[in-house]
C-alpha positions in Angstrom: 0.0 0.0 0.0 1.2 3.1 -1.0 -0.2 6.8 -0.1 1.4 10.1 -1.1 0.3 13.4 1.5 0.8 16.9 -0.3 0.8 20.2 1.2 1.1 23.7 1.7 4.6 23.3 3.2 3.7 25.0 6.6 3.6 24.2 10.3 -0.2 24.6 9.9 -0.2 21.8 7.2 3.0 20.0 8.5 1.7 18.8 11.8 -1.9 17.7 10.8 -0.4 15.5 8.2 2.1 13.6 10.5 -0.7 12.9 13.0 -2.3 11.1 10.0 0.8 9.3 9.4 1.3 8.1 13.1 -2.3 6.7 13.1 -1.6 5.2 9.3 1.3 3.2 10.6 -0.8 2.5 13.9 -3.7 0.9 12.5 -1.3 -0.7 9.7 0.7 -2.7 12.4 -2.4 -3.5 14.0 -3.8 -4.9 10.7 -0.3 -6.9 10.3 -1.2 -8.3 14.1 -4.3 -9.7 13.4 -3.2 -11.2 10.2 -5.7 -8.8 8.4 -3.9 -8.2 5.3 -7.2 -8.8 3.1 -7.7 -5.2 4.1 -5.0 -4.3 1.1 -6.1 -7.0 -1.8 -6.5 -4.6 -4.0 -3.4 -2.7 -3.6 -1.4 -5.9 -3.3 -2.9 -7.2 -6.2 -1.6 -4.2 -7.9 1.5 -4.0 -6.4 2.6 -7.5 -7.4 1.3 -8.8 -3.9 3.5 -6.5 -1.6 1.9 -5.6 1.9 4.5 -3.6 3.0 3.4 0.0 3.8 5.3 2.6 2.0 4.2 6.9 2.6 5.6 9.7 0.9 5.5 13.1 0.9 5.4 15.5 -2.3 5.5 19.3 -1.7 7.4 22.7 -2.0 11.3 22.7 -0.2 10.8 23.5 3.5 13.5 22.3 5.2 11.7 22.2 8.6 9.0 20.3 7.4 10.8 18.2 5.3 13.0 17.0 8.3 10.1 16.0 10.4 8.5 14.1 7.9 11.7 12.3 7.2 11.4 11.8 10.9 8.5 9.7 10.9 9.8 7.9 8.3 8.0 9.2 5.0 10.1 9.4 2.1 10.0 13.0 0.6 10.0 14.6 -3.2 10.3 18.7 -3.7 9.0 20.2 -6.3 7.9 23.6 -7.8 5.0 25.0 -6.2 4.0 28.7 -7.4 1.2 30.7 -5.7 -1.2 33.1 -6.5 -0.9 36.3 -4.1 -3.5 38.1 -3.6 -2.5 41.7 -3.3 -2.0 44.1 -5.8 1.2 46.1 -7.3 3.6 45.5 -9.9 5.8 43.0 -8.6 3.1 40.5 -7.2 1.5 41.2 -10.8 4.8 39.7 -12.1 5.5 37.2 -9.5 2.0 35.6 -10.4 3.1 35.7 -14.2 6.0 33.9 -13.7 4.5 31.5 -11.0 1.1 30.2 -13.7 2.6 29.9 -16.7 6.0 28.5 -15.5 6.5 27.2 -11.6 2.9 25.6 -11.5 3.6 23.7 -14.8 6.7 22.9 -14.1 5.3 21.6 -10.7 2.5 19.7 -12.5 5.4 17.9 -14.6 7.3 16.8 -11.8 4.3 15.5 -9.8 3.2 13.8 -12.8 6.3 12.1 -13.3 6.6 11.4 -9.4 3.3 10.0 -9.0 3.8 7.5 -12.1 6.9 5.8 -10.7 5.5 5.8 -6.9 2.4 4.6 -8.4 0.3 5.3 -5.3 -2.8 3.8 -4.5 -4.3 7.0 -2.7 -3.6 10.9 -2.5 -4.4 12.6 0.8 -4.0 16.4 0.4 -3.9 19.1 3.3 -4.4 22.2 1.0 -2.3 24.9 0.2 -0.7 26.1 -2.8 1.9 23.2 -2.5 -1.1 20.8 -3.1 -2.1 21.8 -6.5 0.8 20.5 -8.8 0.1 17.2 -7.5 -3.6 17.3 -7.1 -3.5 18.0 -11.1 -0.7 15.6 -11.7 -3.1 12.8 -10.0 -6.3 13.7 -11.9 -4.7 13.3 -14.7 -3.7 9.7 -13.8 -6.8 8.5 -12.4 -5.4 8.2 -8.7 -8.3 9.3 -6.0 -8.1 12.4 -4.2 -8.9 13.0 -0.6 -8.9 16.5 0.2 -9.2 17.7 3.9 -10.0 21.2 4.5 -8.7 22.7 7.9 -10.4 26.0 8.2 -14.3 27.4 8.4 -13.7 29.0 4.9 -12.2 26.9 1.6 -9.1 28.5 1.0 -8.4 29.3 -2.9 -6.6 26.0 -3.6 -9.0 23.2 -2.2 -11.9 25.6 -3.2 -10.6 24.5 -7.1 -8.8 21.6 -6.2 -12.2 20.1 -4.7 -13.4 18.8 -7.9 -11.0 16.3 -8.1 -11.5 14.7 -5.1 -13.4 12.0 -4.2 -14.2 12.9 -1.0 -13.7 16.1 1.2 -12.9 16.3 5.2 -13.6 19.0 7.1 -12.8 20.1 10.3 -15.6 22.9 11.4 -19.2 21.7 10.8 -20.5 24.5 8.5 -17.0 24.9 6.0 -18.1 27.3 3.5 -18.2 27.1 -0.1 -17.8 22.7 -0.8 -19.7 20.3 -2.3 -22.3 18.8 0.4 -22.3 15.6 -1.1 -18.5 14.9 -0.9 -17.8 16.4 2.4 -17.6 14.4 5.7 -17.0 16.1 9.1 -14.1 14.7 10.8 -12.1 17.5 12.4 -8.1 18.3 12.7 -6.5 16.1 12.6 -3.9 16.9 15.8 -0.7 14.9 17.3 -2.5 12.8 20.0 1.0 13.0 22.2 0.0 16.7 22.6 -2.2 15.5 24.7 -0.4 12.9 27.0 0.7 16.1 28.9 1.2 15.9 32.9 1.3 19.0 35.6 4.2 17.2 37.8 6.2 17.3 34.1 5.3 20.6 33.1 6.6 21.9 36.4 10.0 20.2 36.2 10.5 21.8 32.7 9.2 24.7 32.9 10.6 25.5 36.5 6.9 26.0 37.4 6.3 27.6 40.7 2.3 27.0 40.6 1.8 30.5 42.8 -0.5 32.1 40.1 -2.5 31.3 37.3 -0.6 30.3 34.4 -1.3 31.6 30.9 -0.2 30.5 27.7 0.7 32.7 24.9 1.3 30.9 21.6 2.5 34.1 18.6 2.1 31.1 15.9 4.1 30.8 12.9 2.7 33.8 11.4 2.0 37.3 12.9 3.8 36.7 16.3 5.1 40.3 16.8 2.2 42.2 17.0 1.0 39.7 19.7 4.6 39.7 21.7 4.7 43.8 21.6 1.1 43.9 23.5 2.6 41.1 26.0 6.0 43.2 26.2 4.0 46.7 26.4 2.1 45.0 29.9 4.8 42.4 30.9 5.6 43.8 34.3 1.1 44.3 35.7 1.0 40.7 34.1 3.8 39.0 36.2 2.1 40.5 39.6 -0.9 38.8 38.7 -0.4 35.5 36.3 2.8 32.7 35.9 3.5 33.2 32.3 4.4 30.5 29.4 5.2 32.3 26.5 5.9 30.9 22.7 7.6 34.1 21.1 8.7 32.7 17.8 11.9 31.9 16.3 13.0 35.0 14.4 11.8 37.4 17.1 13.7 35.9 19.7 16.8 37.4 20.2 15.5 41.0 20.3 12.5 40.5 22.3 14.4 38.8 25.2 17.2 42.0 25.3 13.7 44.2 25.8 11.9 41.9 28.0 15.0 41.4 30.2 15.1 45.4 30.8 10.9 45.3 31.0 10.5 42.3 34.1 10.8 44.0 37.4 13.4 42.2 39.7 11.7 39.3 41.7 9.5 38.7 38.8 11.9 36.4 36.8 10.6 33.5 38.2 7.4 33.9 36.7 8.1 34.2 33.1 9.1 31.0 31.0 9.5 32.3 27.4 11.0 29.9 24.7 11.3 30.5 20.8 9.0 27.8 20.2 7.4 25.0 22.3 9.0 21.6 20.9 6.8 18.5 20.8 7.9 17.3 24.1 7.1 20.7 25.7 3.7 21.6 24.4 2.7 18.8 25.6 3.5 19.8 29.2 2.5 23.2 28.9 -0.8 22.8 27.3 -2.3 20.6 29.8 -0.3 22.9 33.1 -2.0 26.0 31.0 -5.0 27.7 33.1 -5.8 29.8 29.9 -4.3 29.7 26.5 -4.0 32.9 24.3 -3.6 32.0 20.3 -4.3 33.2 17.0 -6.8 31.3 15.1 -5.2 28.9 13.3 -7.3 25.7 12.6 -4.2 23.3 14.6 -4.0 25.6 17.4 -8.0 25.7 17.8 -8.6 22.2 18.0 -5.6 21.3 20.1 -6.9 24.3 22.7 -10.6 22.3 22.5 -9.1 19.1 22.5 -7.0 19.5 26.1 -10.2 21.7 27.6 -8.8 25.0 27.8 -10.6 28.2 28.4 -9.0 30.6 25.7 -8.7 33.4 24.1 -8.8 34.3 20.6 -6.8 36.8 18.5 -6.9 36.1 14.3 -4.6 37.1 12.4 -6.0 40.2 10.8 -4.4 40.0 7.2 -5.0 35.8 6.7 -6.0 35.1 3.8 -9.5 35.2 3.2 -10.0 36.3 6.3 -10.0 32.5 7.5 -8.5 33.2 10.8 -11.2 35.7 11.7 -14.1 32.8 10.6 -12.1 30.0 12.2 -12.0 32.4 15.6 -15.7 32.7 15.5 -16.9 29.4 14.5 -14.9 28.2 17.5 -16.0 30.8 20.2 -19.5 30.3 18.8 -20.3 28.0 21.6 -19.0 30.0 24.2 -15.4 28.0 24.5 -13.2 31.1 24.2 -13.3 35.3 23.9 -12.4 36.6 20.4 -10.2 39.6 20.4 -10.2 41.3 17.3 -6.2 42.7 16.7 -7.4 46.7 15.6 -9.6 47.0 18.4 -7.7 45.4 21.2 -5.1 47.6 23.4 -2.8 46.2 26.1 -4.6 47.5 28.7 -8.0 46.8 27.3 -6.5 43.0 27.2 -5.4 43.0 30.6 -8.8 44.6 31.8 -10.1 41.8 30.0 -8.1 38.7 31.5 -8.3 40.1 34.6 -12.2 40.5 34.6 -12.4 36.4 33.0 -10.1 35.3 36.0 -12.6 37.0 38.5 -15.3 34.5 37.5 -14.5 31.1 37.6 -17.5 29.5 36.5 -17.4 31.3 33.2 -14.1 29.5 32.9 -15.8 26.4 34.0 -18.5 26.9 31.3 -15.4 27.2 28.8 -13.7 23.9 29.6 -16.8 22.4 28.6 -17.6 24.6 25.7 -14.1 23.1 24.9 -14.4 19.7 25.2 -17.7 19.9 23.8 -16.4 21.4 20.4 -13.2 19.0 20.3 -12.7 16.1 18.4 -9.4 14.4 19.4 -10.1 10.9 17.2 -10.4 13.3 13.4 -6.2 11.8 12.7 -7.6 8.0 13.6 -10.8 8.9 12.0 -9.1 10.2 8.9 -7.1 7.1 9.2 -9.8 4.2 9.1 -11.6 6.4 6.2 -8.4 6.3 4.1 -7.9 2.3 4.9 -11.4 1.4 4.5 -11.0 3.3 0.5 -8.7 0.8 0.2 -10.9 -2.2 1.1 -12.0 -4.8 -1.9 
């Protein structure tokens, strides 16, 4: 059995697709336990009777994502992935020139000739302009599509790529804009170790002193400075009141720590843990030891907030495309499991007033947790697993 995943070539399309994987090679072992190997007679009959198990990944160089694929063991392919960008001045007039009539092509070529040597029974796609070239390239070989869609909007690419898919998984139960009859809800898919978490652990690596409540602020991968400057702006009223955990992103690093270090009053240290970014192994830890968690609104981050029972709250990124963030923010929140803070209308002292005023009544953060819960769907990678083994069922 052989199954290609394609993507966007972000953390936001990276992670979902590795949680797939793990559950893939979980339920594929399990299969190979029980002696179940009927469940791929039609890809071993077409593969020469093999039952090995062999994943790959096709998608646009990114060397971070690229490495932790290789990680879990999926062989990887680059190829040229151009995008369409939707703002408007001479050079991303030109850029788009040069990326539809040559990089998506050329892209389309490569996946073609990838895909026909690989021969894959099955194609599962996370989106994003990485997607496309082999989306096409499989089309045009007759080798099924399963699309899953992360946010409460289509973006641009699945919104054309879904008509080649067979079938389309969602993660918000009203996604805009796709074909009712292909769609199934399943949710995102999310690393289930996130969620094997434990307090005693996150105080050991964190130095936790468990005095005050602990927040979590996660910038994301994408629009972490306006975020850490509202955090830096307040940073000293915050560590009187709240233990801090704070993801301030890799390329801000360096000169936010020589500001925050002047910023945090003496006696205060012990109450701040910032890191560049939260590593597997730590998220786990800090997600579970969080009392509140404030995120953007990306679709990963969303359903791993849900999925561990956190009270939250919300802050899209204003410029996402589409405005997805903003619709992914308020689909969640809809059933009261976090606050949305819009960027342009929230101050640091307006968002201090405001976590000060949600810590003062507990029992709305009680009705959060649940709202939480309620919203979460921790199975979606198995789920998404089973649908893609049962596809290949005789």
């Amino acid at each position: 059995m052989k199954i290609i995943f394609t993507g966007g070539g972000t953390g936001g399309h990276i992670f979902p697709l590795i949680a797939v994987v793990r559950e893939i090679k979980s339920l594929y072992i399990q299969s190979r336990i029980k002696g179940d190997l009927n469940v791929f007679a039609e890809a071993k009959k077409s593969r020469n009777s093999k039952d090995s198990l062999g994943l790959y990944y096709i998608g646009p160089r990114d060397e971070f994502s690229l490495i932790l694929l290789s990680q879990e063991g999926v062989k990887t392919r680059e190829i040229s992935a151009g995008k369409i960008r939707r703002y408007f001045d001479w050079k991303s007039l030109l850029e788009n020139i040069v990326d539809v009539l040559f990089k998506m092509p050329f892209g389309v070529l490569q996946s073609f000739f990838y895909l026909f040597f690989i021969a894959p029974d099955l194609i599962f796609s996370k989106g994003g302009y990485g997607s496309f070239p082999v989306v096409i390239a499989a089309w045009m070989l007759s080798i099924p599509v399963f699309l899953h869609e992360s946010d409460a909007d289509a973006g641009l690419s699945n919104l054309l790529l879904s008509k080649f898919a067979k079938k389309i998984l969602v993660s918000f139960p009203k996604t805009e804009r796709l074909s009712p009859a292909k769609v199934i809800l399943v949710g995102n898919p999310i690393r289930k170790e996130v969620l094997q978490g434990t307090l005693n652990e996150a105080k050991k690596v964190f130095q936790l002193t468990g005095e005050k409540p602990i927040i979590m602020i996660l910038g994301g991968s994408q629009g972490a400075q306006p975020i850490n400057d509202m955090i830096l702006a307040i940073l000293p009223n915050l560590l009187e009141s709240y233990e801090i955990l704070h993801q301030i992103g890799e390329k801000n690093f360096a000169k936010y720590m020589l500001e925050a270090n002047v910023t945090i009053p003496k006696g205060l240290e012990r109450y701040y843990h910032p890191t560049a970014f939260f590593r597997e192994q730590e998220l786990k830890h800090a997600l579970i030891a969080s009392d509140l968690i404030v995120a953007r609104a990306g679709s990963g981050t969303i359903f791993e907030i849900a999925a561990v029972g956190k009270p939250s709250i919300i802050i899209p990124l204003p410029d996402s495309a589409q405005g997805h963030q903003l619709k992914n923010a308020y689909a969640y929140a809809a059933n009261g499991s976090a606050i949305v803070l819009e960027e342009g209308n929230t101050t640091p002292n307006f968002f201090l007033e405001k976590l000060k005023y949600t810590f003062s009544h507990p029992n709305d953060l009680e009705r959060m947790k649940q709202a939480a819960l309620d919203f979460a769907r921790p199975e979606a990678s198995k789920t998404i697993a089973k649908i893609i083994f049962d596809s290949l069922k005789v």
